[in-house]
PDB file of the backbone (N, CA, C, O) and the ligand in Angstrom, with CONECT records:
HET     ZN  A 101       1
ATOM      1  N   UNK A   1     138.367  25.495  40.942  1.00  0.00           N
ATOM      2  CA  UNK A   1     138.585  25.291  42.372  1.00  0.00           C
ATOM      3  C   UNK A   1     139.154  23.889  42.618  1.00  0.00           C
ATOM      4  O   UNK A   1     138.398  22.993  42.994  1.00  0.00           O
ATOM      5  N   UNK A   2     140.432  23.673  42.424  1.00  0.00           N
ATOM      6  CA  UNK A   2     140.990  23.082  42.453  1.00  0.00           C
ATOM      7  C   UNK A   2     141.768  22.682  44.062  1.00  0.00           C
ATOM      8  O   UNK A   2     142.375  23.569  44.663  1.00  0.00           O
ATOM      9  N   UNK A   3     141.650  21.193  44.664  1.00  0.00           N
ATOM     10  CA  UNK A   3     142.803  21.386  45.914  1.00  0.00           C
ATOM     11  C   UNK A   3     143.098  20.180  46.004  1.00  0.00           C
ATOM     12  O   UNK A   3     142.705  19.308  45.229  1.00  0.00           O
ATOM     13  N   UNK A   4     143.640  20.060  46.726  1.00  0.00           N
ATOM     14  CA  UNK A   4     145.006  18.462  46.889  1.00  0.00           C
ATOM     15  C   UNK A   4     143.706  17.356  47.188  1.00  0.00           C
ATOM     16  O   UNK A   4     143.634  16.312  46.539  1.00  0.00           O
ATOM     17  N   UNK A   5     142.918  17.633  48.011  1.00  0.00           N
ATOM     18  CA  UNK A   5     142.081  16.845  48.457  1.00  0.00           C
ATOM     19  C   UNK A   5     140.772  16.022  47.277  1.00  0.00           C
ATOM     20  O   UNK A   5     139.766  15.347  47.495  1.00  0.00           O
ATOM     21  N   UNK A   6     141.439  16.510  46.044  1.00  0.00           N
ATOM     22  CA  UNK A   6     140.481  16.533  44.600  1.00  0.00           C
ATOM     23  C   UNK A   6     140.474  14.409  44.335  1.00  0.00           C
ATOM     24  O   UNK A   6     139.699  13.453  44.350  1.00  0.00           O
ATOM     25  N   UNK A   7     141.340  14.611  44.210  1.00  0.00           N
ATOM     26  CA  UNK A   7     141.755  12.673  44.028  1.00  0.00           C
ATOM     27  C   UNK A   7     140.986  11.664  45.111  1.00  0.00           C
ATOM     28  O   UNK A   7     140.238  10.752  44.759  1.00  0.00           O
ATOM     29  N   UNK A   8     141.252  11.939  46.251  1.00  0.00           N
ATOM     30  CA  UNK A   8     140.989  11.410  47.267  1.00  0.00           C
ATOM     31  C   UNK A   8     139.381  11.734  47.488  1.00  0.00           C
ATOM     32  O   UNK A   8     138.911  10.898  48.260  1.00  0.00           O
ATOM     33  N   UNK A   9     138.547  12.551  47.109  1.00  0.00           N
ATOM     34  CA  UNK A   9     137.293  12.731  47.159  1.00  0.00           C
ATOM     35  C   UNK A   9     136.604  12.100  46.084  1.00  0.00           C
ATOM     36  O   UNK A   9     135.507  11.561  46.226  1.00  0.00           O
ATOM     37  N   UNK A  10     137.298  12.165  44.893  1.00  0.00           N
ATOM     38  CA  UNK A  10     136.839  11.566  43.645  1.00  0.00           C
ATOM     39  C   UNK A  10     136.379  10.152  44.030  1.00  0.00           C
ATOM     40  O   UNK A  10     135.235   9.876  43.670  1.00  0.00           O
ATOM     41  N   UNK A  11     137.060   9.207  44.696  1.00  0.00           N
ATOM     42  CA  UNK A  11     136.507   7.933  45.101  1.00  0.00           C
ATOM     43  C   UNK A  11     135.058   8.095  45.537  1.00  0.00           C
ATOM     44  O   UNK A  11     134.332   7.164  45.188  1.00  0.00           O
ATOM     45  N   UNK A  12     134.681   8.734  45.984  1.00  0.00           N
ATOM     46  CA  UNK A  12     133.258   8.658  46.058  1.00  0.00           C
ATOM     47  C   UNK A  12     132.088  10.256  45.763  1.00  0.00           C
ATOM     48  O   UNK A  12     130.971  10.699  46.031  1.00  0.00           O
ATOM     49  N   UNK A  13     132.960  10.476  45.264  1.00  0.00           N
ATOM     50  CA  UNK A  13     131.999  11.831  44.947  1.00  0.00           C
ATOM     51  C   UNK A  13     132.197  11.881  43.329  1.00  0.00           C
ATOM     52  O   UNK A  13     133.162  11.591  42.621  1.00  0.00           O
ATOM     53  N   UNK A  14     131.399  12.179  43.148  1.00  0.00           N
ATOM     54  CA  UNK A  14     131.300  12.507  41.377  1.00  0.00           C
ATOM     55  C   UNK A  14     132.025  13.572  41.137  1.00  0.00           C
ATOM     56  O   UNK A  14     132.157  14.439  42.000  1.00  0.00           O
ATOM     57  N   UNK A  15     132.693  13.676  39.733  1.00  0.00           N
ATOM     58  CA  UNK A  15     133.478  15.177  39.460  1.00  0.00           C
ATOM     59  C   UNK A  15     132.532  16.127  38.676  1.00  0.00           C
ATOM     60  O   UNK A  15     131.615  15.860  37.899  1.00  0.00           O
ATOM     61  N   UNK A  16     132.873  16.944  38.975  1.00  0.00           N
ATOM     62  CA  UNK A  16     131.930  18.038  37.745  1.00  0.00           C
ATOM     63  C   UNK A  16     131.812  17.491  36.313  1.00  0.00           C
ATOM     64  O   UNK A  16     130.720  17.606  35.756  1.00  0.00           O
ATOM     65  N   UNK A  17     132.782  16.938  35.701  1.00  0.00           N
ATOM     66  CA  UNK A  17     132.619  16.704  34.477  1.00  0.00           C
ATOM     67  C   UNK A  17     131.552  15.491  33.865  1.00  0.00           C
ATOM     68  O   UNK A  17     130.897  15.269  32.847  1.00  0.00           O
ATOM     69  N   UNK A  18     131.915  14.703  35.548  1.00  0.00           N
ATOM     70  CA  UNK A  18     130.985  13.442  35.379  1.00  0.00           C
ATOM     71  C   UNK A  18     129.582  14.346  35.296  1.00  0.00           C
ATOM     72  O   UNK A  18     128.944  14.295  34.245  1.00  0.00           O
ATOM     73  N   UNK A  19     129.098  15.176  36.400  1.00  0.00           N
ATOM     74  CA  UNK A  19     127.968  15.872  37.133  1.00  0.00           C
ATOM     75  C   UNK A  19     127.474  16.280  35.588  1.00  0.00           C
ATOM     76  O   UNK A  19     126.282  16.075  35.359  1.00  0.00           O
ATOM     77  N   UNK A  20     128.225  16.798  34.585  1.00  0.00           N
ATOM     78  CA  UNK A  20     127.877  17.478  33.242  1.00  0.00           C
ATOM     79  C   UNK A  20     127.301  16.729  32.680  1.00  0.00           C
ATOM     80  O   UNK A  20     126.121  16.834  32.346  1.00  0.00           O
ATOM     81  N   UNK A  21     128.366  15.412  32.374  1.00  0.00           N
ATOM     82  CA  UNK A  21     127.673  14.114  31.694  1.00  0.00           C
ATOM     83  C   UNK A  21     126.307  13.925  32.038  1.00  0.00           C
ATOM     84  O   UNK A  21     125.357  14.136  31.284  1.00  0.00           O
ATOM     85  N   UNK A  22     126.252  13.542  33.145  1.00  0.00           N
ATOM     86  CA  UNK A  22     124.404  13.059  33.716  1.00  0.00           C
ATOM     87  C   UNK A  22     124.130  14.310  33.501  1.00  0.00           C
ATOM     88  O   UNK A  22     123.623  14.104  32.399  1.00  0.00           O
ATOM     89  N   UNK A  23     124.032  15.533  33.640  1.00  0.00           N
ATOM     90  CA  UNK A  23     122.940  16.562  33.974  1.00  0.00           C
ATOM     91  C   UNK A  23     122.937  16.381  32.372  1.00  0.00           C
ATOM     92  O   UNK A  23     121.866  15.798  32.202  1.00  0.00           O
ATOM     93  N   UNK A  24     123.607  16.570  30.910  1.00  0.00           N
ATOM     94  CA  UNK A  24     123.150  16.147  29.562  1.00  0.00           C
ATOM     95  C   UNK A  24     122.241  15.549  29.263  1.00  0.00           C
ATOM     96  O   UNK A  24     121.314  15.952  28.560  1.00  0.00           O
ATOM     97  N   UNK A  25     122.396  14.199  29.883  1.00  0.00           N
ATOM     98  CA  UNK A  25     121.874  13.345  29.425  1.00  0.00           C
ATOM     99  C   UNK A  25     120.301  13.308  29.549  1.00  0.00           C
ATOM    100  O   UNK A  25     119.399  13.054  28.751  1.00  0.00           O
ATOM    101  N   UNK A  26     120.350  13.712  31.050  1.00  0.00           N
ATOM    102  CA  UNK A  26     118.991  14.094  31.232  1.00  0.00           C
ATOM    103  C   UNK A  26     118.553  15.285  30.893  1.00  0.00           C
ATOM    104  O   UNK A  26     117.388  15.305  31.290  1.00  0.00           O
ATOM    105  N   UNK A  27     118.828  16.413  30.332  1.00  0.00           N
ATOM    106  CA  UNK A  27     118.764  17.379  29.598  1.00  0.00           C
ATOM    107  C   UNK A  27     118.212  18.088  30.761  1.00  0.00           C
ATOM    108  O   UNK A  27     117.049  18.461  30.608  1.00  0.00           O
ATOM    109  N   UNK A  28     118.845  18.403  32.049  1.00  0.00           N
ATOM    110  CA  UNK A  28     118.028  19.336  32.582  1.00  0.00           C
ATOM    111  C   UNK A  28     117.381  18.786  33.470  1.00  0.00           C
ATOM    112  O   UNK A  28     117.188  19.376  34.533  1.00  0.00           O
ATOM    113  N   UNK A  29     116.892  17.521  33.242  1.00  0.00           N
ATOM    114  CA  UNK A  29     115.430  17.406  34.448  1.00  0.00           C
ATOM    115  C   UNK A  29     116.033  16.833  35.662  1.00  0.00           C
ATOM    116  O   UNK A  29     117.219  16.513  35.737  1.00  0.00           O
ATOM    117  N   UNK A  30     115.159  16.715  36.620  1.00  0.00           N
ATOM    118  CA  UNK A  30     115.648  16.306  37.856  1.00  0.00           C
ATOM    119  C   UNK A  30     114.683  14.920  37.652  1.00  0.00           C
ATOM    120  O   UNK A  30     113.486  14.879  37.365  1.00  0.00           O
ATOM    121  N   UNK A  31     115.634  13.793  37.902  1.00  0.00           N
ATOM    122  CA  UNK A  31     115.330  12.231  38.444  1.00  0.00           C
ATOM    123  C   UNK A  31     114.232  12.284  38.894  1.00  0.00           C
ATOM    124  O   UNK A  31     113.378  11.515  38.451  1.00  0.00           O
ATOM    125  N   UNK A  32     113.878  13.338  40.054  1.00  0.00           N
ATOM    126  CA  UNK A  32     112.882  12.945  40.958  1.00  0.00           C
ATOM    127  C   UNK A  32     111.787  13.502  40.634  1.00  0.00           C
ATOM    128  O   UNK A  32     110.921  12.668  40.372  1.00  0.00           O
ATOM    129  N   UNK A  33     111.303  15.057  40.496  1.00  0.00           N
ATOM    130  CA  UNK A  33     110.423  15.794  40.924  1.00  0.00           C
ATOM    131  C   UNK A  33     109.871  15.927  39.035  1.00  0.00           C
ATOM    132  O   UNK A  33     108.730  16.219  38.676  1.00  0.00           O
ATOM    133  N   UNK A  34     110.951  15.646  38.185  1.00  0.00           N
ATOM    134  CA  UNK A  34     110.810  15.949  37.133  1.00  0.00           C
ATOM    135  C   UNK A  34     110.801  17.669  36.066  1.00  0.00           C
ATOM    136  O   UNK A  34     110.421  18.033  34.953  1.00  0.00           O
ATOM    137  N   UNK A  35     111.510  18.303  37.345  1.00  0.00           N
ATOM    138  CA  UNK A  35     111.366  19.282  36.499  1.00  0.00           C
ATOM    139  C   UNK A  35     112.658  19.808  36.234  1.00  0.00           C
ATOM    140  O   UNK A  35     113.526  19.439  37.025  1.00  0.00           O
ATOM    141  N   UNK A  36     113.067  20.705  35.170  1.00  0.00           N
ATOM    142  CA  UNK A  36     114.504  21.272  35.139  1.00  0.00           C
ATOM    143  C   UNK A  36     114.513  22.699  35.820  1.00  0.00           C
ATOM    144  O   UNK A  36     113.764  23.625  36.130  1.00  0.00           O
ATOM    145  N   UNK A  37     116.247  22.162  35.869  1.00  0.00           N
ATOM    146  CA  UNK A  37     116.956  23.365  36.964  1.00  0.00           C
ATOM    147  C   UNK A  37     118.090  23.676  35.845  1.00  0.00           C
ATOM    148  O   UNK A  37     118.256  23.281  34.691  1.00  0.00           O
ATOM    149  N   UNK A  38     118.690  24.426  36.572  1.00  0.00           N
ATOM    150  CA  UNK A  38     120.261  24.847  36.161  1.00  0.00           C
ATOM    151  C   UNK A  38     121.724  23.603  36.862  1.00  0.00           C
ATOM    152  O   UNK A  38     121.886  22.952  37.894  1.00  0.00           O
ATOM    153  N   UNK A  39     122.324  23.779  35.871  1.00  0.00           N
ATOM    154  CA  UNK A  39     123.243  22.963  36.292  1.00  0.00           C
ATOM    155  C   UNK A  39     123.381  23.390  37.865  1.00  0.00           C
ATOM    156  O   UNK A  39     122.878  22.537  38.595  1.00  0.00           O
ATOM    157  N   UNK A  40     123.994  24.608  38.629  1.00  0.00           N
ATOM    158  CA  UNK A  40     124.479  24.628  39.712  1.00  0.00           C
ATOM    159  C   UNK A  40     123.254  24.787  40.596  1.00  0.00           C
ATOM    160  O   UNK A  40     123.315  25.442  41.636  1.00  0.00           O
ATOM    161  N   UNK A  41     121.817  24.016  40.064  1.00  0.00           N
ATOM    162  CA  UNK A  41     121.273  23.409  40.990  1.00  0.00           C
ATOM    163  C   UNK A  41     120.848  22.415  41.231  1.00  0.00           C
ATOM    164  O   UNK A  41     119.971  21.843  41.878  1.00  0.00           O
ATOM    165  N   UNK A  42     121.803  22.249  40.447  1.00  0.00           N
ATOM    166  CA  UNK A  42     121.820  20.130  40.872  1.00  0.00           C
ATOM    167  C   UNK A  42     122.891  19.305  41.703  1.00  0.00           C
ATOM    168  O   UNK A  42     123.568  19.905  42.538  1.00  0.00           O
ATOM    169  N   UNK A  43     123.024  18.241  41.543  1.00  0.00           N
ATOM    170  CA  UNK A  43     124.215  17.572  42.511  1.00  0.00           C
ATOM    171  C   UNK A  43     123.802  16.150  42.118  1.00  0.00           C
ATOM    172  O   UNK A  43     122.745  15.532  41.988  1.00  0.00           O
ATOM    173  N   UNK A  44     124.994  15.933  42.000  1.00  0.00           N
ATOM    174  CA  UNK A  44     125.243  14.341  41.099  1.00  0.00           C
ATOM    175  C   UNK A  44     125.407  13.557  42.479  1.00  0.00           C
ATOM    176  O   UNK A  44     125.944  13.909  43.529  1.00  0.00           O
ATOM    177  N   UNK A  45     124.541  11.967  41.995  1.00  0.00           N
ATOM    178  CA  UNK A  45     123.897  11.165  42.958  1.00  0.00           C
ATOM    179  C   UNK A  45     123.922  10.013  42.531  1.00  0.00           C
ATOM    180  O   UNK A  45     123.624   9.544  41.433  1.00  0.00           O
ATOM    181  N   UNK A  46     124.340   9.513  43.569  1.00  0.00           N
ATOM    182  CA  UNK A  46     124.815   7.728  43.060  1.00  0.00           C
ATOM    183  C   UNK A  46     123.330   6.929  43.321  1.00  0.00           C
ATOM    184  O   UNK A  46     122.639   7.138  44.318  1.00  0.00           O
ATOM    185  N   UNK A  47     123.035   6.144  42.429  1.00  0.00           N
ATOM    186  CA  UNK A  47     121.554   5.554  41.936  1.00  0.00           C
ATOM    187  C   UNK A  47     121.572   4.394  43.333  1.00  0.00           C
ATOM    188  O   UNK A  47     120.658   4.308  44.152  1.00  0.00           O
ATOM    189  N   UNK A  48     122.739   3.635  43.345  1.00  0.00           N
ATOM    190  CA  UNK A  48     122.653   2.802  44.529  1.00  0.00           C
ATOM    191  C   UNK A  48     123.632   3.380  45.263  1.00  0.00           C
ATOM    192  O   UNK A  48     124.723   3.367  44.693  1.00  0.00           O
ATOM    193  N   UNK A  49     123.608   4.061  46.710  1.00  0.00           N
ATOM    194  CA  UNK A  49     123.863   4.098  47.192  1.00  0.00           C
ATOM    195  C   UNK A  49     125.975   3.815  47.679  1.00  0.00           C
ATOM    196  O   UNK A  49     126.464   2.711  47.439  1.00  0.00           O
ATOM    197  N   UNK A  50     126.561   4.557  48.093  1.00  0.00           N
ATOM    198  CA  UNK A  50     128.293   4.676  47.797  1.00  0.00           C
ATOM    199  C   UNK A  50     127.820   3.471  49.042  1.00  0.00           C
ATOM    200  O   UNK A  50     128.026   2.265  48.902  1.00  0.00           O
ATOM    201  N   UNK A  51     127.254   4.001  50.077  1.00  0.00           N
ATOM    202  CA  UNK A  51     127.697   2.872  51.066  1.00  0.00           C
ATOM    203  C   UNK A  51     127.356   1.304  51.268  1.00  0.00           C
ATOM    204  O   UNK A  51     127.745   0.339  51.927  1.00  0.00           O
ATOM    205  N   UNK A  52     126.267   1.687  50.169  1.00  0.00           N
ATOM    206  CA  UNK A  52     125.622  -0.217  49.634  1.00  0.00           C
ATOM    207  C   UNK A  52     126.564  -0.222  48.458  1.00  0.00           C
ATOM    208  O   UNK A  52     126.083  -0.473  47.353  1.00  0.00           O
ATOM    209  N   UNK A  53     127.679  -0.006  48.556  1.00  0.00           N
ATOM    210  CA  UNK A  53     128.670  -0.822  47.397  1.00  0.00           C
ATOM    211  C   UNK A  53     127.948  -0.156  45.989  1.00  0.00           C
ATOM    212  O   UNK A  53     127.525  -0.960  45.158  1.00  0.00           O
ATOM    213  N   UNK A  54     127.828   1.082  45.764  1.00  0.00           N
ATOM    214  CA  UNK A  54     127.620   1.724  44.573  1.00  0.00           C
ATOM    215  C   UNK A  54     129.056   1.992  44.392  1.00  0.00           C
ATOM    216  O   UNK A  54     129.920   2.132  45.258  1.00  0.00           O
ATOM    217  N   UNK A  55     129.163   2.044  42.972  1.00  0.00           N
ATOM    218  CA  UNK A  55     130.409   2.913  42.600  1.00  0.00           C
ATOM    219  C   UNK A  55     130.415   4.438  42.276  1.00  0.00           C
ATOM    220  O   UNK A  55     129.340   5.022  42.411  1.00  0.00           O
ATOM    221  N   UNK A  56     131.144   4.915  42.000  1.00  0.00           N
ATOM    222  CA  UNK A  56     131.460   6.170  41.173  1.00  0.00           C
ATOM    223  C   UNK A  56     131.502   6.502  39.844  1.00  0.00           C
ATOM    224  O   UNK A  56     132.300   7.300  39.351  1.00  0.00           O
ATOM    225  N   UNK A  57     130.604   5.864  39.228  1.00  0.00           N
ATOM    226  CA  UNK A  57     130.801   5.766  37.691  1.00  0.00           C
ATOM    227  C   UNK A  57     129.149   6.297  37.288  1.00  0.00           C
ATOM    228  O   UNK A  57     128.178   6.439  38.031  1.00  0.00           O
ATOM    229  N   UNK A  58     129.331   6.577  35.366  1.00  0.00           N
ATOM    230  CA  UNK A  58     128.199   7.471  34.841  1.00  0.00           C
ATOM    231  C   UNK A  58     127.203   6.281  35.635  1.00  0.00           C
ATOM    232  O   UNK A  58     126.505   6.542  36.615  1.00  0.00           O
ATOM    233  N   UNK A  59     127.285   5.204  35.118  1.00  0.00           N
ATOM    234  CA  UNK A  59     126.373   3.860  35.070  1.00  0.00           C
ATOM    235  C   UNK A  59     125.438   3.949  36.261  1.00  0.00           C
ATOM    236  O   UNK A  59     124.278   3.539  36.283  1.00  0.00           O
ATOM    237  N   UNK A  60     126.095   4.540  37.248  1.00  0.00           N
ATOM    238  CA  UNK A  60     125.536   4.578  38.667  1.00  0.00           C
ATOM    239  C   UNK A  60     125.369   5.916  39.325  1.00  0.00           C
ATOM    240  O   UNK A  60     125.591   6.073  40.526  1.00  0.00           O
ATOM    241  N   UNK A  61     124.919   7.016  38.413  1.00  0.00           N
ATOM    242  CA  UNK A  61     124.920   7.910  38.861  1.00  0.00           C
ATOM    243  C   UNK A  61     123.862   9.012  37.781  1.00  0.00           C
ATOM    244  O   UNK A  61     123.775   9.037  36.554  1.00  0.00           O
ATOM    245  N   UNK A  62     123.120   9.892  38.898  1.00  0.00           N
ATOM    246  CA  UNK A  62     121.781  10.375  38.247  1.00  0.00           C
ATOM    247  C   UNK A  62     122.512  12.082  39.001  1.00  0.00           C
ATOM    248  O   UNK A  62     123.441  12.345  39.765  1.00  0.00           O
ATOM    249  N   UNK A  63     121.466  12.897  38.254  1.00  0.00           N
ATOM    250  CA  UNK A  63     121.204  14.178  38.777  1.00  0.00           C
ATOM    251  C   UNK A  63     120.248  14.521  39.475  1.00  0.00           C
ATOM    252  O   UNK A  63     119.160  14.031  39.175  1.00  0.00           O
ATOM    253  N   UNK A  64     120.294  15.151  40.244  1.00  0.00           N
ATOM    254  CA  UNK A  64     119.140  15.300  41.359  1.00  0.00           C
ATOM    255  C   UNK A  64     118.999  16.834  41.530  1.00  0.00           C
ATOM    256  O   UNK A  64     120.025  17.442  41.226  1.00  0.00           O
ATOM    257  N   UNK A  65     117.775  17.733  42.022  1.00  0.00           N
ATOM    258  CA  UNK A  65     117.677  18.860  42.152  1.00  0.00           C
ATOM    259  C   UNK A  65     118.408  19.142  43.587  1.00  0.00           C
ATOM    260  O   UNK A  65     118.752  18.082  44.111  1.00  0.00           O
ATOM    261  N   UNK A  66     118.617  19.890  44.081  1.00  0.00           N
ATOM    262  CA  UNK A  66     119.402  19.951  45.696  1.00  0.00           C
ATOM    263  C   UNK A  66     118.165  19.280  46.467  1.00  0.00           C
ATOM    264  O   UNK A  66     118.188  18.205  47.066  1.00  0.00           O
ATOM    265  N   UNK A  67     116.968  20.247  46.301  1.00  0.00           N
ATOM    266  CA  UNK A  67     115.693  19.827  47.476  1.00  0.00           C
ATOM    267  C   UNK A  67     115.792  18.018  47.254  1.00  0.00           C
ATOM    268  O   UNK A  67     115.967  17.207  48.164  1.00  0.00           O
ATOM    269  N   UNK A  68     115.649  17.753  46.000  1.00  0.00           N
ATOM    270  CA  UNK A  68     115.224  16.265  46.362  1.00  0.00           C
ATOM    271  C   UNK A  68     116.777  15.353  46.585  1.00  0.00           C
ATOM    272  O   UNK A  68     116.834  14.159  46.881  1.00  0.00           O
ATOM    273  N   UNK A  69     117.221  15.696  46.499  1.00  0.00           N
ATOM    274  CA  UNK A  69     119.051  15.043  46.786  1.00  0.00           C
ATOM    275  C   UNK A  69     118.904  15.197  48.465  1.00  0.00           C
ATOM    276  O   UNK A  69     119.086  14.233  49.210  1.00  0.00           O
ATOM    277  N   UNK A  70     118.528  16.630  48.984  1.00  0.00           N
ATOM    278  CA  UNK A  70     118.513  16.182  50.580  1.00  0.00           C
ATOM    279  C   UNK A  70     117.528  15.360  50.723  1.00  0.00           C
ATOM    280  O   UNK A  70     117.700  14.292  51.310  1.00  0.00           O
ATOM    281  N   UNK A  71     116.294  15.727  50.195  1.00  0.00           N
ATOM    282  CA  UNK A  71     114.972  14.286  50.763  1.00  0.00           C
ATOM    283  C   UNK A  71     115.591  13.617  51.029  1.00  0.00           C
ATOM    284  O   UNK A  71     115.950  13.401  52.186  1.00  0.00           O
ATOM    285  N   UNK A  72     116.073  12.832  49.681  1.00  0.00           N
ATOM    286  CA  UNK A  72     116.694  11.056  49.510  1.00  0.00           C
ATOM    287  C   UNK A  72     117.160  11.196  51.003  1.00  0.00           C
ATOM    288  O   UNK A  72     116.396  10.750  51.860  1.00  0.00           O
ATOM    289  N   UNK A  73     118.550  11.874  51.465  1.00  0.00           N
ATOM    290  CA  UNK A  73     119.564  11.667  52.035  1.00  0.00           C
ATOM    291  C   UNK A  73     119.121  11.304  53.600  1.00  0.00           C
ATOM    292  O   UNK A  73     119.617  10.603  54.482  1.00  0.00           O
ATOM    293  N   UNK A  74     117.755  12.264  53.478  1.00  0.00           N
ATOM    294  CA  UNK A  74     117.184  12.369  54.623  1.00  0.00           C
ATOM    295  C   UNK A  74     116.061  11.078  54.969  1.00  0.00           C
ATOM    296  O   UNK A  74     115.459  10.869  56.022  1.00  0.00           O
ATOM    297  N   UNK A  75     116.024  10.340  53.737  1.00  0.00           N
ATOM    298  CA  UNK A  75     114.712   9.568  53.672  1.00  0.00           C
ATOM    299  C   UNK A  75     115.501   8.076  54.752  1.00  0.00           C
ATOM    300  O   UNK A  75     114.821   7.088  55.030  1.00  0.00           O
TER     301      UNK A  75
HETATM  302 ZN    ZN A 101     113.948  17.517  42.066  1.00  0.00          ZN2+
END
């Protein structure tokens, strides 16, 4: 699923491939709650924050389960 808008989102959104990288690394588990999911129930998450001057890179970026990715978002 590819669209023009792919480049221009990449600045602050993680790509799938990155999303692969972290979900590896952590083999599955979720950052927060600690338990594993499936890849397409996770969502790659910047550790500090895009709008406190986080970047887009592995270095700064975790896997999160969906439920606790909205918490955060919501916290
Ligand atoms: Zn979780």
């Amino acid at each position: 699923m590819l669209s023009g808008n792919e480049k221009h989102l990449n600045l602050r959104a993680f790509t799938n491939s990155q999303k692969h990288t972290l979900y590896e690394g952590q083999k599955g588990i979720c950052n927060q709650c600690e338990e594993s999911f499936n890849t397409d129930q996770m969502e790659a998450d910047h550790i500090t924050p895009w709008s406190e001057g986080g970047k887009t890179e592995l270095e700064n970026g975790q896997v999160l389960c969906r439920e606790c990715n909205r918490r955060k978002s919501n916290h």
